[in-house]
C-alpha positions in Angstrom: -2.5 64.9 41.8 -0.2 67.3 39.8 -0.1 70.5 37.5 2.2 69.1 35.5 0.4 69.4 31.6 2.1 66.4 30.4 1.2 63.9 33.6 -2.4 62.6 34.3 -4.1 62.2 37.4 -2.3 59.0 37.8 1.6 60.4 37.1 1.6 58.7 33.4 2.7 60.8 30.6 0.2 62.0 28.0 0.0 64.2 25.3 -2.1 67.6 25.9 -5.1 67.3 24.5 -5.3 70.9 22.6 -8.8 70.0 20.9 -10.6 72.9 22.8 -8.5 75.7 22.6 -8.9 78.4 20.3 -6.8 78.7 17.4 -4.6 82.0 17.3 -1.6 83.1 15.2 1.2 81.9 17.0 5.3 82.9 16.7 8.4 81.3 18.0 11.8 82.9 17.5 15.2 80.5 19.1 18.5 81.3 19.0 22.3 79.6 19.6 25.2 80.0 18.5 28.3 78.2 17.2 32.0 79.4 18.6 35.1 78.0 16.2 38.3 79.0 15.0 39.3 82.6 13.2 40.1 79.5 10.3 36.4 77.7 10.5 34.7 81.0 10.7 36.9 82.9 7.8 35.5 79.2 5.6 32.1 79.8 6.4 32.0 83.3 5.7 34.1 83.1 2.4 32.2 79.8 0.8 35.3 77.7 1.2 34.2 75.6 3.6 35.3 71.7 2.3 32.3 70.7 1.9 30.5 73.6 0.7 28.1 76.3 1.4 27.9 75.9 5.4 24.7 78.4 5.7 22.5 77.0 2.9 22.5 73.4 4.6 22.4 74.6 7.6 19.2 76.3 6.7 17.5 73.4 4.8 18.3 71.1 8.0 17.0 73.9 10.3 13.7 73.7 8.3 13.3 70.7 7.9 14.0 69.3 11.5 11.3 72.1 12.5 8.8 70.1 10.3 9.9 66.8 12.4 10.0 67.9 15.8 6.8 66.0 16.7 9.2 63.2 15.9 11.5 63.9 17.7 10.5 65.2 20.7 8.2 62.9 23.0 4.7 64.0 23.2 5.0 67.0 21.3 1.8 67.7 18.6 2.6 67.1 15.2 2.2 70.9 13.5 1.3 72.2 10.2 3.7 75.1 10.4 2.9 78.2 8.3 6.6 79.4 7.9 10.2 78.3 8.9 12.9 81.0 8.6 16.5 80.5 9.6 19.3 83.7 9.7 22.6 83.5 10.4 24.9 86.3 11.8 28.5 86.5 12.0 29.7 87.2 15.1 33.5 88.3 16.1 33.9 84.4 16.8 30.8 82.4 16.3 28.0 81.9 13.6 24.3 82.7 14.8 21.4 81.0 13.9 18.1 82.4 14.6 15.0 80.5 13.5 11.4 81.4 13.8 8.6 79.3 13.8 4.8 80.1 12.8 1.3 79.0 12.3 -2.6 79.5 13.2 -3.0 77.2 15.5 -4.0 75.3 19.1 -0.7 75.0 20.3 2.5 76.9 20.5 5.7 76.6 17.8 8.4 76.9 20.7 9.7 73.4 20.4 10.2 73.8 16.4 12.1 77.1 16.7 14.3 75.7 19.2 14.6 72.3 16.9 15.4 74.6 14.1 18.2 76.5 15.8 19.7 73.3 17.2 19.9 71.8 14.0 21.0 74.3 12.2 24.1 74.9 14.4 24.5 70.9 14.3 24.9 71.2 10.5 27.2 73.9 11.2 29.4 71.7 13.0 28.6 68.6 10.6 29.5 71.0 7.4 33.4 72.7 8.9 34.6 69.7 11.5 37.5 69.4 8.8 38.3 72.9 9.9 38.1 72.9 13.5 36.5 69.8 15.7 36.6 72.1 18.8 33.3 73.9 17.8 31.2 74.6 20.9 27.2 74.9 20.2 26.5 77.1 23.4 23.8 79.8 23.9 20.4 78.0 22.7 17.1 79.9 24.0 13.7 80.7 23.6 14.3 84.7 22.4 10.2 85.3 22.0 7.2 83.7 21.4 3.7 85.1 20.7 0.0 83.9 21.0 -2.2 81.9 22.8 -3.6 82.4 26.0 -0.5 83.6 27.2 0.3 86.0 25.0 3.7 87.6 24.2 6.9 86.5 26.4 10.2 87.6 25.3 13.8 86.4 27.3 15.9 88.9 29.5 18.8 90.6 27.7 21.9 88.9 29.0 
């Protein structure tokens, strides 16, 4: 009826069945960013945010939402994830957050990188809303991924 992975033969949702694909060492890397005040982003970089250091929860929450995304995200395959990393960069008016995702596995880490990254920037928000409630969370992507059957993809520079 379809080609849609996530639809049977009849149009009802279901999750992929993964069980005879090979496993491979597979990568994600997401990124967003968070826009704020000169104030907000002066906090952040300093460590005088209100309610502390901005970057360390973010990453914790970054991580740990990774670990939850079958959770979150309908019909998505629970992972044992090899590694969560988040970075931030400053840039002239926004934090970055870049997470990557990995693991040898069936399926790809996509969805956890790009849970990581959300959530991080969320806790961003969460962590300096005394300093500016105008925060826009803009820019979230796919950057790269690696393994599988198809292989490396990485986004267009914009």
């Amino acid at each position: 009826m379809n080609k849609l992975t996530h639809l049977d033969d009849q149009g009802h949702a279901r999750m992929v069945d993964v069980g005879g694909k090979a496993e491979t060492a597979r990568v994600a890397v997401a990124s967003g960013r968070i826009r704020m005040s000169a104030a907000a982003l002066s906090a952040i970089r300093d460590g005088n945010a209100p309610k502390g250091d901005v970057l360390a929860a973010a990453r914790i929450a970054g991580i740990m939402a990774a670990k939850k995304t079958a959770e979150l995200i309908p019909l998505c395959h629970p992972l044992a994830l090899d590694a969560v990393t988040l970075d931030f960069a400053f840039e002239d008016d926004a934090v970055r957050a870049t997470a990557t995702a990995s693991l040898t596995g069936r399926t790809g880490v996509e969805m956890e990188a790009m849970t990581a990254a959300s959530i991080a920037l969320l806790t961003i928000y969460d962590m300096a809303k005394a300093l500016d409630k105008g925060m826009i969370v803009e820019d979230l992507r796919l950057v790269e991924k690696r393994g599988g059957k198809s292989g490396t993809w990485r986004a267009e520079a914009r």
